[in-house]
N, C-alpha and C positions, 0 to 999 in steps of 0.2 A: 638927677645929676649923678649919683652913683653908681647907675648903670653906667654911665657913658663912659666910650674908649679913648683912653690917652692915647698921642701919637709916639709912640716908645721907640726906640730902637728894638731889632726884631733879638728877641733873647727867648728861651728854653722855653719860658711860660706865655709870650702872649706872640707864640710863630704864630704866621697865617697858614692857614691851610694851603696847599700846592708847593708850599715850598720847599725845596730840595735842603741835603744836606752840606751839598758840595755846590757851585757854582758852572754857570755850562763852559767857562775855560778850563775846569778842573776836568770835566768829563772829558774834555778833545785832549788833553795832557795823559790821561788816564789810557784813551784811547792808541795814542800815540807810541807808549810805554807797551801796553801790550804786542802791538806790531815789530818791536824791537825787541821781546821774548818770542816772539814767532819765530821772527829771522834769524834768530842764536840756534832756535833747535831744527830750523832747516839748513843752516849753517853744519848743525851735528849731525846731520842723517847722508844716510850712504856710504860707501866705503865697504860694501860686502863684497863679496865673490859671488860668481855662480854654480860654479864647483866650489863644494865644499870640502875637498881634498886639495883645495889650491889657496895658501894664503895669500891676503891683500894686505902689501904693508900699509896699503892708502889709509888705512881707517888712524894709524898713527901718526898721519900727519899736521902740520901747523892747524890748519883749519881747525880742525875738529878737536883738537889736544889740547889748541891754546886761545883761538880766537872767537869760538864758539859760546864756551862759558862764561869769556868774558864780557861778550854781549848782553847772554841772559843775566848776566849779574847788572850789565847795567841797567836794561830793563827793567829787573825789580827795583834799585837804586831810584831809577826816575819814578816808577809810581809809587814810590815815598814821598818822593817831591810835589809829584802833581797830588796826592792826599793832604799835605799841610799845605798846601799853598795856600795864602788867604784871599 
């Protein structure tokens, strides 16, 4: 009888083996979140020239100045969320 396993709630010492640390809505959260730092920094890309004696004011515009960064910030923002999520 002292071998035998209690039915416990799954805690630090008696996990089962396969089991994850996060849950699989936490990964498509996680998943999600990346996709929305993706698109912040293709949001930031382009705006050069091709002559490089010809400036492009493109590269200072809204897009890229303002709305870009603020994607990837929420990107990270949300895989904070999707990491505590319980």
């Amino acid at each position: 009888m002292a071998n035998e396993k209690k039915n416990l709630p799954h805690t630090a010492d008696n996990k089962a083996d396969g089991d994850f640390a996060l849950g699989m809505g936490n990964y498509k959260l996680l998943a999600i979140g990346f996709g929305v730092i993706i698109l912040g920094f293709i949001l930031m890309a382009g705006g050069g020239s091709e002559d490089p004696n010809v400036f492009n004011a493109d590269i200072y515009g809204f897009r890229r100045i303002t709305l870009a960064p603020i994607v990837v910030l929420a990107g990270f923002a949300f895989e904070v969320y999707a990491i505590m999520k319980k």
